[in-house]
N, C-alpha and C positions, 0 to 999 in steps of 0.2 A: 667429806670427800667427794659425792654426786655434785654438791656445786661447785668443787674447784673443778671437775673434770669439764662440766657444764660450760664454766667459764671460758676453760681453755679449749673448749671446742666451738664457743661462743667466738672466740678470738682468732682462730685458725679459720673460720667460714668469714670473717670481717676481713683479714690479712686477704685472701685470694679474691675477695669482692672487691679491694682496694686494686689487688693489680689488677683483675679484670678492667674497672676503670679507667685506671690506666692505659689499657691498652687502648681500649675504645678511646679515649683520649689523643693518641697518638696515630692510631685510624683516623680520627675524623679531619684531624689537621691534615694528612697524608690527603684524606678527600678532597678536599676545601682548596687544598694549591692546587691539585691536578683541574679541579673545575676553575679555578684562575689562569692555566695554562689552557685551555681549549677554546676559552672564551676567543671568536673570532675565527675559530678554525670552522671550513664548510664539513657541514652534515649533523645529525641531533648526536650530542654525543652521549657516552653509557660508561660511569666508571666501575670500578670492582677493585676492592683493598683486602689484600690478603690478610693474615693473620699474623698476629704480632709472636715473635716464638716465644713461647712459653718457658726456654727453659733460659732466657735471659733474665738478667738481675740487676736492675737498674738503679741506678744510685738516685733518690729524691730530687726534683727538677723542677726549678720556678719558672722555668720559661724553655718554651721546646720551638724549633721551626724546623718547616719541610722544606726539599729541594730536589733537583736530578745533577745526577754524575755528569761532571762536565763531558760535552757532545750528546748526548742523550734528549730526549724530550717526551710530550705527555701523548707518546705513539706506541699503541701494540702493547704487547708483554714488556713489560719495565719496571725494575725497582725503583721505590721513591726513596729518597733518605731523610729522616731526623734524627735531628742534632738537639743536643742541649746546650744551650747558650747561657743559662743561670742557675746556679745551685748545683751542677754537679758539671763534668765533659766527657759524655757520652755519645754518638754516633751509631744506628740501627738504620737497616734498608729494610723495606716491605713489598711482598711482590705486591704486584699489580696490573689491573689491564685495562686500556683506555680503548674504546670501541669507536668510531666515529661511521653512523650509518647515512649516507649522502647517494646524490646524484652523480655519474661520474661516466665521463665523455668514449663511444666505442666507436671503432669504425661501420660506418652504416652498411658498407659493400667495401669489397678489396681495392685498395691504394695503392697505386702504382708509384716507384719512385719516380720525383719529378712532380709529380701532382697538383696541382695547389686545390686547397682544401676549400671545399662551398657550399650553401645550404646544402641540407640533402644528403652531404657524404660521412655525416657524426650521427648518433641517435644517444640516447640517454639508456643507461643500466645502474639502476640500486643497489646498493651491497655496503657492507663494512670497508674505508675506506683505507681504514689501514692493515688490509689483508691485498692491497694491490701492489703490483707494482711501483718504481718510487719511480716521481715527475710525471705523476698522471694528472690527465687536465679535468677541471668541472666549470669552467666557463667556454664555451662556445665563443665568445671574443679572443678567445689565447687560443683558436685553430684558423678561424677566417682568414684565408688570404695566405696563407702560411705554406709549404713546399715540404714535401714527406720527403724525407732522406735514405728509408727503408721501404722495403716492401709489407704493407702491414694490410693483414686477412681480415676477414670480416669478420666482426663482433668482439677483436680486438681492443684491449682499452688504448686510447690516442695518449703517447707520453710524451712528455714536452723536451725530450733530446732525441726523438724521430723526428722529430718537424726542422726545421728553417726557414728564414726571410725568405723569399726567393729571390734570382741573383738580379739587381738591378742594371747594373752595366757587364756584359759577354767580353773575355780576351778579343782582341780581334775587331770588336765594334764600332763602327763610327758613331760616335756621341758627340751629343750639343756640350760645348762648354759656356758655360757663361761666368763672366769672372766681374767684379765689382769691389769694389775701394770706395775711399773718401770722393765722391763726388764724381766717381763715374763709372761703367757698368756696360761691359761689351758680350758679346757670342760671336762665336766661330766653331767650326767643326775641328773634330782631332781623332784618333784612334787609342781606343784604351790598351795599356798593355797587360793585363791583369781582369779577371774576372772579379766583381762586388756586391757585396749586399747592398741594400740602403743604409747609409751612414758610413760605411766602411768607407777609409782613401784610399783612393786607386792613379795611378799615374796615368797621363794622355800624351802623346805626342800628338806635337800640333802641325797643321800644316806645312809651317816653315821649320819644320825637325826638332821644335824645345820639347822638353819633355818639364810637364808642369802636372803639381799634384793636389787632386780635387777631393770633395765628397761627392760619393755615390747617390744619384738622386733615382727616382723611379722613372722609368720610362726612357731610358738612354740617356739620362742629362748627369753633367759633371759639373759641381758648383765650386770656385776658386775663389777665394777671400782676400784679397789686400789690407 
């Protein structure tokens, strides 16, 4: 009677080391994608996989794969899902949290709208990168030159739907046009009707009253294409 009990106490600590296993199993893969998902992302990243729940009862699985809820991604507080794809069809989420601690772009001194942004007026602040605000910048190349659209205070983080092009051609301004085709390539001056970024088309009236439509170039010029 002591060794059948033995036995079967032998086999109940074996059963919950099995799903322990398990579980750790389905942890680590949960792991393994979220570090295939960060791969590329700026700043050292840091994950953490919750606990698998316990009081799930999983049917036997030859083959298991991680993933995120469509629109979701390996940012912040987020469940991961796995699925079973062989030997049983089951589907579990795991919390989790993806840390990503980085450099990340502030205003140096207060930003007046209109701005355009220059050495000097960004400074660098460290932190977990996804406890900031969204469309915040860590390249110093994606503010240069760039035009604040808001009033942004100092030690502000710089986020990239405050800023814009600044406007390349003014309503109202006399611009150079220069217009070019097959085998030949004129300028004249014209007045824009419409304010533009660079790149953007804006329409000119020209001298003799046509109204022809260009891209917006820097510095007053309007480029016309044949």
């Amino acid at each position: 009677m002591t060794r059948c009990l033995s036995f079967l106490a032998w086999m109940a600590l074996s059963s919950v080391a099995l799903a322990q296993t398990d579980a750790d199993a389905l942890r680590a893969s949960a792991a393994e994608f979220l570090q295939s998902q960060v791969a590329g992302m700026p700043g050292q990243a840091s994950i953490e996989v919750g606990q698998v729940d316990p009081r799930l009862a999983l049917a036997p699985c030859a083959a298991h794969e991680a993933f995120l809820p469509p629109g979701s991604r390996a940012w912040g507080r987020i469940n991961v899902g796995v699925r079973c794809y062989s030997g049983a069809s089951w589907t579990i989420y795991i919390p989790s949290r993806v840390r990503l601690d980085g450099e990340y772009l502030v205003a140096a001194r207060a930003l007046g709208r209109g701005q355009v942004i220059a050495e000097g007026d960004y400074g660098f602040v460290r932190g977990d990168l996804t406890e900031l605000p969204p469309n915040m910048i860590t390249d110093p190349q994606q503010v240069i030159g760039l035009s604040v659209n808001v009033s942004i205070g100092a030690g502000q983080p710089l986020r990239a739907d405050w800023l814009r092009a600044p406007v390349a051609v003014q309503q109202g301004q006399i611009v150079k046009i220069f217009a070019r085709g097959t085998g030949f390539s004129v300028s004249h001056d014209g007045r824009a009707l419409a304010s533009a970024q660079p790149g953007q088309t804006v329409q000119v009236r020209t001298g003799g009253g046509q109204v022809v439509s260009g891209v917006a170039r820097p510095g007053g010029l309007v480029e016309v294409v044949y």
